[in-house]
C-alpha positions as CSV (number, residue, x, y, z in Angstrom):
1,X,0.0,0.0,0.0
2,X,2.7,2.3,1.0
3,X,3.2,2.8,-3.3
4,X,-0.6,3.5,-3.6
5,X,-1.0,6.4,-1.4
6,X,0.1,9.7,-3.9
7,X,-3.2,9.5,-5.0
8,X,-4.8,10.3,-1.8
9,X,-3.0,12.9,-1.2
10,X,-3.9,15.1,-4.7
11,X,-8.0,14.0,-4.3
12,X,-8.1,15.4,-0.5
13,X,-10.3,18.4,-0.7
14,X,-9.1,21.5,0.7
15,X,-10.1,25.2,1.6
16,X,-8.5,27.8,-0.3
17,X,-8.6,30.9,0.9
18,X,-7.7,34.4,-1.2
19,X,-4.7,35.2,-0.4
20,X,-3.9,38.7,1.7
21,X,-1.5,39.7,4.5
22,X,-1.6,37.8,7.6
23,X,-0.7,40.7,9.5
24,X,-3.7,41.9,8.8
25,X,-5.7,39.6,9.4
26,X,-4.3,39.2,13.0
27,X,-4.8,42.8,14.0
28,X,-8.4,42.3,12.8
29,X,-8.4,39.1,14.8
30,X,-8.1,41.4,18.3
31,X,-11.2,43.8,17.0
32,X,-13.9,41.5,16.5
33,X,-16.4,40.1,18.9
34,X,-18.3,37.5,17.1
35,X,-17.2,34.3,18.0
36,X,-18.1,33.1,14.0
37,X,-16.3,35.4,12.8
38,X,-13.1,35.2,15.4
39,X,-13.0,31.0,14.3
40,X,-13.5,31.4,10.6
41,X,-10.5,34.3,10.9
42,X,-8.2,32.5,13.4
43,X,-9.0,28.8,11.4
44,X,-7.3,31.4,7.7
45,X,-5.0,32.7,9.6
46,X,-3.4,28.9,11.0
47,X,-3.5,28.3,7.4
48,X,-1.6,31.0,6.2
49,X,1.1,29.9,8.7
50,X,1.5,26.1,8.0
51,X,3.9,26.2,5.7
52,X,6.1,29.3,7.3
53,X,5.4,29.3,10.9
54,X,4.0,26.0,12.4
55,X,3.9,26.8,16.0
56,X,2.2,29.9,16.0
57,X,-0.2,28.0,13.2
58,X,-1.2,25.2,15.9
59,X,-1.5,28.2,18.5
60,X,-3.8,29.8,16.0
61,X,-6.2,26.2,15.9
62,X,-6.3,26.5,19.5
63,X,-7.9,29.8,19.7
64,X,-10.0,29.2,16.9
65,X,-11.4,25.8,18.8
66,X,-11.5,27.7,22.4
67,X,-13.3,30.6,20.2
68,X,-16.0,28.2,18.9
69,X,-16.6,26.5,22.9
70,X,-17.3,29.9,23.6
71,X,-20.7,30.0,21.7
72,X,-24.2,29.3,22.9
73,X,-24.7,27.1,20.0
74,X,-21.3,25.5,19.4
75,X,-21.6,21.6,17.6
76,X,-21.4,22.6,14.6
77,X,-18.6,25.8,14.6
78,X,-16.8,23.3,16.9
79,X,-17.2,20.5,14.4
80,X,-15.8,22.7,11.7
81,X,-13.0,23.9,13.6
82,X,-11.7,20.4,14.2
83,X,-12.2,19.1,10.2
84,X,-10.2,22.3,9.2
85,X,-7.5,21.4,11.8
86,X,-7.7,17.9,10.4
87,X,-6.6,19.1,6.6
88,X,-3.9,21.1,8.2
89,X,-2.5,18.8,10.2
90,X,-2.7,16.0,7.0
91,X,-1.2,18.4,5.0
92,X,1.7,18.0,7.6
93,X,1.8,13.9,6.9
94,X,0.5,14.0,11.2
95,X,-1.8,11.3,10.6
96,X,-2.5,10.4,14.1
97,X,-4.1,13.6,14.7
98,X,-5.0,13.7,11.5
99,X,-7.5,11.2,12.5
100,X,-8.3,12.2,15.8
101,X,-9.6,15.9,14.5
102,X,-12.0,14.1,11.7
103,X,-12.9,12.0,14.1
104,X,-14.1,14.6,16.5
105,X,-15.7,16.2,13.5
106,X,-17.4,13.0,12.1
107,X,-19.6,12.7,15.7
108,X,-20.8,16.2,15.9
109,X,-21.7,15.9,11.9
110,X,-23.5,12.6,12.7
111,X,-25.5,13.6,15.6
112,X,-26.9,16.9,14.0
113,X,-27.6,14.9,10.5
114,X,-25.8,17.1,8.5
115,X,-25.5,14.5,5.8
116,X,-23.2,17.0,2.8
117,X,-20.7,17.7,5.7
118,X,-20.9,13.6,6.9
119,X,-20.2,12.4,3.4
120,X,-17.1,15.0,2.8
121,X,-15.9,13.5,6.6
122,X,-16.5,10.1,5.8
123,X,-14.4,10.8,2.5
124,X,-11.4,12.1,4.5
125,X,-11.8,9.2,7.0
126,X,-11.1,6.6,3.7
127,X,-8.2,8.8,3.0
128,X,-6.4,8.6,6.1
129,X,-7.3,5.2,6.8
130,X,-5.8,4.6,3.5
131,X,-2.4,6.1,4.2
132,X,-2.2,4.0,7.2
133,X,-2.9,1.2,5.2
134,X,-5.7,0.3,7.3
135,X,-7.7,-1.3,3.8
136,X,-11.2,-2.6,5.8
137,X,-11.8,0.7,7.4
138,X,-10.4,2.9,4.0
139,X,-13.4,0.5,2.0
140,X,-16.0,0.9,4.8
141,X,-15.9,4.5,4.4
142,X,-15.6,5.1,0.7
143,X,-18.2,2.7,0.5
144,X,-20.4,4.9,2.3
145,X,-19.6,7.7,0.4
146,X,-19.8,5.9,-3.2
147,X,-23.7,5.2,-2.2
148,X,-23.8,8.9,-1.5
149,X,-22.3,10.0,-4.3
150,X,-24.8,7.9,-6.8
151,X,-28.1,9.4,-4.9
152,X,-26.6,12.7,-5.9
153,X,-25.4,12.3,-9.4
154,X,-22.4,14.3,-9.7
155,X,-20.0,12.9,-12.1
156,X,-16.9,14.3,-11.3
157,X,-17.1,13.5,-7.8
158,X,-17.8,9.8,-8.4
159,X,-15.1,9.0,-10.6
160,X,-13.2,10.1,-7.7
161,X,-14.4,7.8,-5.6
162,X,-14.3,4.4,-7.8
163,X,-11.1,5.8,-8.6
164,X,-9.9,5.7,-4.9
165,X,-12.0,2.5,-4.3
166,X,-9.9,0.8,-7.2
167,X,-6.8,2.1,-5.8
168,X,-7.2,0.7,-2.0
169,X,-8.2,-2.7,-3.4
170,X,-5.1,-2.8,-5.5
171,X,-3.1,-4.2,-2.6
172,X,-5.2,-7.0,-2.1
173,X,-7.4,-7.9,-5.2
174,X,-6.4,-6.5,-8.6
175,X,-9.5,-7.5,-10.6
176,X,-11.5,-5.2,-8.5
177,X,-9.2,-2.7,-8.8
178,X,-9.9,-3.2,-12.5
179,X,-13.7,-3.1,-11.9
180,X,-13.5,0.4,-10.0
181,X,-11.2,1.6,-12.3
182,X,-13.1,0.9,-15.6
183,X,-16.6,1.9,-14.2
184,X,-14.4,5.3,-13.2
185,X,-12.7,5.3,-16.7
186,X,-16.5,4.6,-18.3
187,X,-18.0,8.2,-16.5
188,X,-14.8,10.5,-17.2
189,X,-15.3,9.3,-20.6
190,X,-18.4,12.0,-20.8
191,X,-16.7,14.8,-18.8
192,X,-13.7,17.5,-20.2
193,X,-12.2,16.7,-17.1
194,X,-8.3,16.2,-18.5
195,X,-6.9,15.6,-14.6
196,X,-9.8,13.1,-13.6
197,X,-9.2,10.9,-16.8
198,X,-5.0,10.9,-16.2
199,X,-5.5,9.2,-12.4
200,X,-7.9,6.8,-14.3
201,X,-5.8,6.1,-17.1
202,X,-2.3,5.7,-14.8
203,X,-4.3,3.4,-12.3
204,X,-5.8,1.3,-15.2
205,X,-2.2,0.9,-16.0
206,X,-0.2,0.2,-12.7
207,X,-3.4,-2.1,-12.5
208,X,-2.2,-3.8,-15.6
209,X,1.3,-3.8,-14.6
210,X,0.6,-5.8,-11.4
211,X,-1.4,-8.5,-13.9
212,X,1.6,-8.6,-16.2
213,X,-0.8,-7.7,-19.4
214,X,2.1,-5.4,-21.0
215,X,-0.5,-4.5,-23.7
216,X,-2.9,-3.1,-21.8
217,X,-0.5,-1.7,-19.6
218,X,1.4,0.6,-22.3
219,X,-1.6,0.8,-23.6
220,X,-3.2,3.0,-21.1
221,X,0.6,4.7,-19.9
222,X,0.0,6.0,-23.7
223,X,-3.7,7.2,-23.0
224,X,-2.4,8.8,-19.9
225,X,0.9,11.1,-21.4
226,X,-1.0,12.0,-24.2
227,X,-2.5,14.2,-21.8
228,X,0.3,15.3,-19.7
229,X,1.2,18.2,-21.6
230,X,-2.5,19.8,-20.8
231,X,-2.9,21.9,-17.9
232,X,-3.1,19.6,-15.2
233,X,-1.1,20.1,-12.0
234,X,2.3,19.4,-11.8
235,X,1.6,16.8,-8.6
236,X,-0.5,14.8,-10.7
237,X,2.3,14.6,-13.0
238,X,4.9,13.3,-10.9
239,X,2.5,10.9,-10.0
240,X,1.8,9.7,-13.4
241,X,6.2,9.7,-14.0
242,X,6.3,7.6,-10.3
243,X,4.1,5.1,-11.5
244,X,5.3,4.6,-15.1
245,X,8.9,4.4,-13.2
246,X,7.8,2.0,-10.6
247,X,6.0,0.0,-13.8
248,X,9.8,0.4,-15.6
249,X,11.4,-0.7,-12.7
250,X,9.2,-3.8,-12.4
251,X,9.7,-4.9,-16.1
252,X,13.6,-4.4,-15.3
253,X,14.1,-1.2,-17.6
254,X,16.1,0.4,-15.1
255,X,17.3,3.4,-17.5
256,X,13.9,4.5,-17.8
257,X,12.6,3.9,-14.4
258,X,15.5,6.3,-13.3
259,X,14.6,8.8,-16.2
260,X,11.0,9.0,-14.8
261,X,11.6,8.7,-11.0
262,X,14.0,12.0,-11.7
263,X,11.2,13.9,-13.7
264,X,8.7,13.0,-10.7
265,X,11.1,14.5,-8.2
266,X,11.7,17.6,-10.0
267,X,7.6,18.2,-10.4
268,X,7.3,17.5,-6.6
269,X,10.7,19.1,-5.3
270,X,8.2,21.7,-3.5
271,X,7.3,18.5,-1.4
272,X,10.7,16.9,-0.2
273,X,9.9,15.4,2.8
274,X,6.5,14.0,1.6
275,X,5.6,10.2,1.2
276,X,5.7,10.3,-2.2
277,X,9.5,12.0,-2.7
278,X,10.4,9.1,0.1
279,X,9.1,6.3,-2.4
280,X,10.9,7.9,-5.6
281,X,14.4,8.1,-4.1
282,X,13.9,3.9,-2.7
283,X,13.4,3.8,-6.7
284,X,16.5,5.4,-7.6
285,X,18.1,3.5,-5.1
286,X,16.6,0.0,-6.1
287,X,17.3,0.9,-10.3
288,X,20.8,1.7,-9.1
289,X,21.7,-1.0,-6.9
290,X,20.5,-3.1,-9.9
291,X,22.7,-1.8,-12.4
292,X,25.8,-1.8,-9.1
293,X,25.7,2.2,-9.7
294,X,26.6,1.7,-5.8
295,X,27.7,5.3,-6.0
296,X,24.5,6.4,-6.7
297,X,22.4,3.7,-4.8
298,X,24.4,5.2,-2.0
299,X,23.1,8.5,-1.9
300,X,19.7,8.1,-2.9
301,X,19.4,5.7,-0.2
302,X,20.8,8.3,2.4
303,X,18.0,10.7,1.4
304,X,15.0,8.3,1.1
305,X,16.3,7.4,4.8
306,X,17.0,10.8,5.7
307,X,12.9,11.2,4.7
308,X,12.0,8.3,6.3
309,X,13.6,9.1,9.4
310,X,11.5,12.5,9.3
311,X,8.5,10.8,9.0
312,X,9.5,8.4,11.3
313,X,9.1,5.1,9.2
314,X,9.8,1.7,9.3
315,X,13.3,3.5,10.8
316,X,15.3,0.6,12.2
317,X,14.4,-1.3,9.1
318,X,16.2,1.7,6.9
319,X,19.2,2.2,9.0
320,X,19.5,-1.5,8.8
321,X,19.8,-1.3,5.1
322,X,21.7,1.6,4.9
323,X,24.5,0.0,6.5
324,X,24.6,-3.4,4.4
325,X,24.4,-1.1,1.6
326,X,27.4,1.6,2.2
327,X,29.3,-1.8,3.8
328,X,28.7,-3.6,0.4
329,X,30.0,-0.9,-1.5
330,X,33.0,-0.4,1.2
331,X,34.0,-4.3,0.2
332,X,33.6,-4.1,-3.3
333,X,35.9,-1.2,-3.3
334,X,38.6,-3.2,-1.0
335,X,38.3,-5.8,-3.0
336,X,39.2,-4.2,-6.5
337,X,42.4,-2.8,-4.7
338,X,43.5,-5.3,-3.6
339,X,42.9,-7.2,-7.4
340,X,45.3,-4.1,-8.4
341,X,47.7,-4.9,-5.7
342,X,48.1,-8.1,-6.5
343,X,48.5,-7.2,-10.7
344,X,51.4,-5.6,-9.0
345,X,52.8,-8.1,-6.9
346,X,52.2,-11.5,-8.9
347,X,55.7,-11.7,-10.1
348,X,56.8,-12.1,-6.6
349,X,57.7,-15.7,-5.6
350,X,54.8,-17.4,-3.6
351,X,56.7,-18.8,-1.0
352,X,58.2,-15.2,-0.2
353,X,54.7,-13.8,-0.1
354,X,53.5,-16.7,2.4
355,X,56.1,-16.1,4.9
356,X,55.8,-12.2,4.8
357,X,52.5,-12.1,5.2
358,X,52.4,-14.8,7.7
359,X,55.3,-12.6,10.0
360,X,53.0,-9.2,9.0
361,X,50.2,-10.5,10.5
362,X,51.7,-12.0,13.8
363,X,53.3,-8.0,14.3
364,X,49.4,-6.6,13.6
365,X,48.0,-9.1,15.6
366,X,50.5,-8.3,18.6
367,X,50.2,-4.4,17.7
368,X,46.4,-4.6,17.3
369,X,46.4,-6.3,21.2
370,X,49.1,-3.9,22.6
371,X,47.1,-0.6,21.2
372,X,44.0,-2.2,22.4
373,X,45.7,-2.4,25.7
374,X,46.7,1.3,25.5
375,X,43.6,2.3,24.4
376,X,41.7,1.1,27.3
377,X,43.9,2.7,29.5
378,X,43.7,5.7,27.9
379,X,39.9,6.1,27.5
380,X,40.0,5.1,31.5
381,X,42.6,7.8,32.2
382,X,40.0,10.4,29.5
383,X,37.1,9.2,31.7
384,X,38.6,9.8,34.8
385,X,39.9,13.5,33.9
386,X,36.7,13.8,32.5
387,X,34.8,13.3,35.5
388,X,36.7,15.5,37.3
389,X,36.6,18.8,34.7
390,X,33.1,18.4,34.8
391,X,32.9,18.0,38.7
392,X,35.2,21.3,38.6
393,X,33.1,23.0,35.9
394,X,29.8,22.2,38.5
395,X,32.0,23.7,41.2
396,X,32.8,27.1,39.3
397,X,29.3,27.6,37.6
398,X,27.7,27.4,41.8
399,X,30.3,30.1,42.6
400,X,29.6,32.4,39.7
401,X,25.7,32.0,40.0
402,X,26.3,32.4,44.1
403,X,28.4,36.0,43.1
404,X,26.2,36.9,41.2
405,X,23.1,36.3,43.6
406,X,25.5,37.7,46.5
407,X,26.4,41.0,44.8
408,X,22.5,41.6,43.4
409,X,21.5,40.9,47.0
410,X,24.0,43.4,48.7
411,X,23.1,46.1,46.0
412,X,19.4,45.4,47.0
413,X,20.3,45.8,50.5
414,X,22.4,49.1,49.8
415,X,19.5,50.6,47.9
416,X,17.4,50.1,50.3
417,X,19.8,51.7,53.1
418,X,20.0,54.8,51.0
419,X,15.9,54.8,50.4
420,X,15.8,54.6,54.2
421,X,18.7,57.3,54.7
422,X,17.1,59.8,52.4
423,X,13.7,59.4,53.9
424,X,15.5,60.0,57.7
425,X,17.5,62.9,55.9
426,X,14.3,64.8,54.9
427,X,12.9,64.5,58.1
428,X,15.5,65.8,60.4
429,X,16.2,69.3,60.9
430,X,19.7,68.9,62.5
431,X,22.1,70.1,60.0
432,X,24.4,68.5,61.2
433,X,22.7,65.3,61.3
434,X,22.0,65.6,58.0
435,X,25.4,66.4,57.0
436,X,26.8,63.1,58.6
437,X,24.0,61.5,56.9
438,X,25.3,62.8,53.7
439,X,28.7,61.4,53.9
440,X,27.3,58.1,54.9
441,X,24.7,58.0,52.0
442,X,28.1,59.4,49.4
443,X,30.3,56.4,50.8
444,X,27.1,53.5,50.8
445,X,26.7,55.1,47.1
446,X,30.7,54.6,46.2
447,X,30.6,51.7,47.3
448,X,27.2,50.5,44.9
449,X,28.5,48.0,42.5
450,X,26.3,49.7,39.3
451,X,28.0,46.8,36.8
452,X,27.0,43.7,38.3
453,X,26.5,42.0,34.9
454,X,29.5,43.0,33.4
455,X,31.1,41.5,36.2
456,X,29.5,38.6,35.8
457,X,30.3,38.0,32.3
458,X,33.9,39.0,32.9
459,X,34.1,36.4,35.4
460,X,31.8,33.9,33.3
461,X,34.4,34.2,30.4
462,X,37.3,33.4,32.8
463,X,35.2,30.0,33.3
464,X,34.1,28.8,30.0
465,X,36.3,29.9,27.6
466,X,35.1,31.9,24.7
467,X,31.3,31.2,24.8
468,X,30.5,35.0,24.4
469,X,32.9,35.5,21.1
470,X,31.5,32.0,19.7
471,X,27.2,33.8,20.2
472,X,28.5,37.1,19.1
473,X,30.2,35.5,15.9
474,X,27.0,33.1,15.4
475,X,24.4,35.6,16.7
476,X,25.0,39.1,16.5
477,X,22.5,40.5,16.9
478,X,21.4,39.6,20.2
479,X,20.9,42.4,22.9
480,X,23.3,42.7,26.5
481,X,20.1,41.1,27.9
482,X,19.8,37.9,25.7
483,X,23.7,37.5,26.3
484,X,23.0,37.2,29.5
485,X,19.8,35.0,29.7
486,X,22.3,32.8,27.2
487,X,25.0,32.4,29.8
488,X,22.4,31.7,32.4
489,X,20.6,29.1,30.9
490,X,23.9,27.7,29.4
491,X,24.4,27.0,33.8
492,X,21.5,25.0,33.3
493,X,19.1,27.4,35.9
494,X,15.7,27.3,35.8
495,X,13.1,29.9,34.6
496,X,12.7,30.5,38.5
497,X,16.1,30.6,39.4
498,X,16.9,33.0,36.3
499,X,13.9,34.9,38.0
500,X,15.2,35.4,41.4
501,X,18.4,36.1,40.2
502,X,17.4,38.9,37.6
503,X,14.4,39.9,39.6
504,X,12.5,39.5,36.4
505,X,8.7,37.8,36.6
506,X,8.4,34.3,35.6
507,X,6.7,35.4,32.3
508,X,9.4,37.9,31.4
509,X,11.7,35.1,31.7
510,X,9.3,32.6,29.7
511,X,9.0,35.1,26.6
512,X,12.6,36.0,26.6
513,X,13.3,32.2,26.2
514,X,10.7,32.5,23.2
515,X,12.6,35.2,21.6
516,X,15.6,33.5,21.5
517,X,14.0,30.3,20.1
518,X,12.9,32.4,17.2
519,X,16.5,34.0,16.8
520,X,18.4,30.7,17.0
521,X,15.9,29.4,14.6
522,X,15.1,26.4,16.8
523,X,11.3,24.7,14.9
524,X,12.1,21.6,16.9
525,X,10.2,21.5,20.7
526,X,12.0,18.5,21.6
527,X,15.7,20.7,21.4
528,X,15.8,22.4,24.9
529,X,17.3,25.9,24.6
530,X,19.7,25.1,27.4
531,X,21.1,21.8,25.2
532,X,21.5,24.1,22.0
533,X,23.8,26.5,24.0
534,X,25.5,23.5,25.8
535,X,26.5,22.4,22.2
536,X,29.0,25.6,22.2
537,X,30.7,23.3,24.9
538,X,32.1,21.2,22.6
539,X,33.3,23.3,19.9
540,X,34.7,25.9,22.9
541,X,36.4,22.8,24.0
């Protein structure tokens, strides 16, 4: 199934919305108070953001759903809220939540019988039950919308439908495959619907393919890019090049199944971490490995894993691979050098040879234990000095964060003298009191450390090393106070203890750590901020 899915992908209905600046459309966002109109905005403005900004996108989903809770009547808003975060979400390949979201949807649809909004739901459902190659629910559902579909006549949409029937039963039974296919071929017949006949006509022949009727097969490849060159979208022409490779491929024309898998690509270069670029580049790696192009094999099995491992499939499996593979190519290359060397060599008398190599290997087999013996020492001796750096670095980072706490303390302590003093100054009418009380306040004052943080970072830098030039060099353009929120957190403290120790609120701390996410460019929630900066150990080192 996992071959079958592109065309699930290109049939998924979605919204499109006109485009226009999402800045706008935020301020407008804080101005209205209808909660219809605060969903519909919020549920444009998370897509808008999908593709450039996907936290603030699934923020945006968030507010539109609490929006649509907040209404008297809320089923239906609600249910349309969570179908819309559905489509964004699939177009992410997130098909867990995916299915969760239409899910959600599908009950509120089915309990307020709105049967137009149950049949596009149920449509989905097949869809993503399809990529998860989960063929008795996928059927159940299409089913039910096929018998929809008939009661309301509309062509277009049914060919759809027997054309994504055809394509889940092509697993498991390619004669009905070839039923759904030809009753979807036998209605686009009557339509000027140039994309709808293509997917027939390239499913008709992968469905071929599989039966090993070549005739029919080229026969309806023919049908299909004769109308490739029409304007039809460039997805559903890298799918029509990914099947005609795959059909190549099979049949053992590897030159051509390259050729087409490398036109697909190109069309869907816009989507290189989808399923579908994943599939192409195991392609280019099978035709390659077949024609011992290892070179080649090599790297386009590095980037279908380097996909795969995004979309977190079958991973073990590919890194297994990937290993026999470059390892394979690793031997083959010994091997031909050492059929060179021994070109070289083969005058040499046998018995010479026998007895050198016999001594050779005796002096690497006593080396090889010797350095093994070192070695072990060595990494002992490493771990060891190791252990202690680190317990010494742990040492310095509690002084310098204890300084720093000690001299913010004593210059809150100060300032609050000389509040006091002042306030005693103004209230006594002996002059001379108030003289003596001056030179106290000038020497408290003297004596108010006014640079605390540059203190700080002088005496951070005498601790680890060239951390400030390595974030100015990198980062530039953070301000005195991100420098320091960057050393702090590169102590591993806490929000709370960077509170306490700056005096800043919890939250000022929280956004600041935001801030800096967005400047060091870290998408990825699992990468903790203090980790990333951490990473500046190793190269500082």
């Amino acid at each position: 199934m996992g071959r079958l899915l592109c065309i699930f992908f290109i049939l998924t209905n979605f919204y499109i919305y006109p485009q226009s600046s999402t800045k706008e459309w935020i301020d407008s966002l804080n101005t209205i108070d209808n909660h219809e109109k605060k969903v519909d905005l919020a549920l444009k403005i998370a897509s808008k953001l999908q593709d450039s900004d996907w936290e603030r996108a699934v923020k945006y989903i968030e507010l539109a759903e609490a929006e649509a809770k907040k209404k008297e009547k809320t089923d239906l808003t609600l249910a349309k809220v969570y179908a819309q975060a559905a489509q964004i979400y699939d177009a992410k390949d997130v098909i867990d939540i995916t299915l969760q979201y239409y899910l959600k949807a599908y009950e509120i649809y089915k309990s307020n019988n709105v049967v137009d909004e149950i049949a596009r739901v149920e449509n989905n459902l097949a869809i993503v039950y399809a990529k998860s190659n989960n063929e008795e629910k996928a059927l159940k559902y299409f089913l039910k919308v096929y018998r929809y579909q008939k009661s309301k006549n509309e062509s277009d949409k049914l060919v759809k439908i027997l054309n994504n029937i055809g394509t889940t039963y092509l697993g498991k039974s390619v004669d009905s495959s070839l039923y759904y296919y030809h009753k979807a071929d036998a209605i686009a017949r009557t339509l000027n619907n140039n994309t709808l006949k293509v997917y027939v006509y390239t499913n008709l022949a992968r469905a071929y393919g599989l039966k090993k009727d070549h005739k029919n097969a080229d026969f309806y490849f023919q049908k299909a890019f004769s109308l490739i060159d029409t304007p039809i979208d460039n997805s559903l022409k890298a799918f029509a090049y990914e099947s005609l490779s795959a059909y190549n491929l099979e049949e053992k024309k590897l030159d051509e199944a390259i050729l087409y898998a490398k036109k697909a690509l190109e069309l869907d270069k816009d989507k290189a971490f989808g399923f579908a670029s994943m599939r192409l580049n195991k392609m280019l790696y099978e035709a390659y490995l077949s024609k011992q192009d290892y070179k080649n094999a090599v790297y386009y099995f590095q980037q279908y894993n380097k996909i795969s491992d995004s979309i977190n499939i079958e991973q073990k499996a590919v890194n297994l691979e990937r290993i026999r593979l470059e390892q394979d190519y690793k031997v083959r290359s010994q091997i031909r050098t050492l059929v060179e060397e021994k070109t070289r060599f083969k005058y040499y008398v046998v018995g010479l040879i026998l007895i050198i190599g016999i001594l050779i290997l005796i002096l690497l087999l006593i080396r090889y234990r010797n350095r093994n013996i070192t070695n072990q020492l060595e990494k002992e001796k490493l771990k060891a000095k190791e252990q202690e750096l680190k317990q010494s670095l742990e040492a310095k980072n509690m002084v310098l964060v204890g300084k720093a706490m000690s001299e913010i303390h004593r210059t809150d302590n100060i300032n609050e003298i000389l509040t006091d003093l002042k306030k005693i100054k103004l209230k006594t009418p002996n002059k001379e009191l108030q003289q003596a009380i001056d030179i106290v306040l000038k020497r408290l004052e003297k004596d108010l450390n006014t640079d605390i943080w540059q203190e700080f970072e002088i005496s951070f830098e005498q601790v680890h090393k060239s951390f400030f030039d390595k974030l100015t060099i990198d980062y530039p353009l953070l301000t005195p106070k991100e420098r320091r929120l960057c050393a702090l957190l590169y102590l591993d403290l806490t929000t709370k203890e960077i509170s306490q120790i700056t005096g800043q609120s919890f939250k000022s701390i929280e956004n600041a750590r935001t801030r800096l996410r967005k400047k060091f460019d870290l998408t990825n929630e699992k990468v903790n901020l203090s980790t990333y900066l951490n990473s500046f150990k190793i190269e500082n080192m």
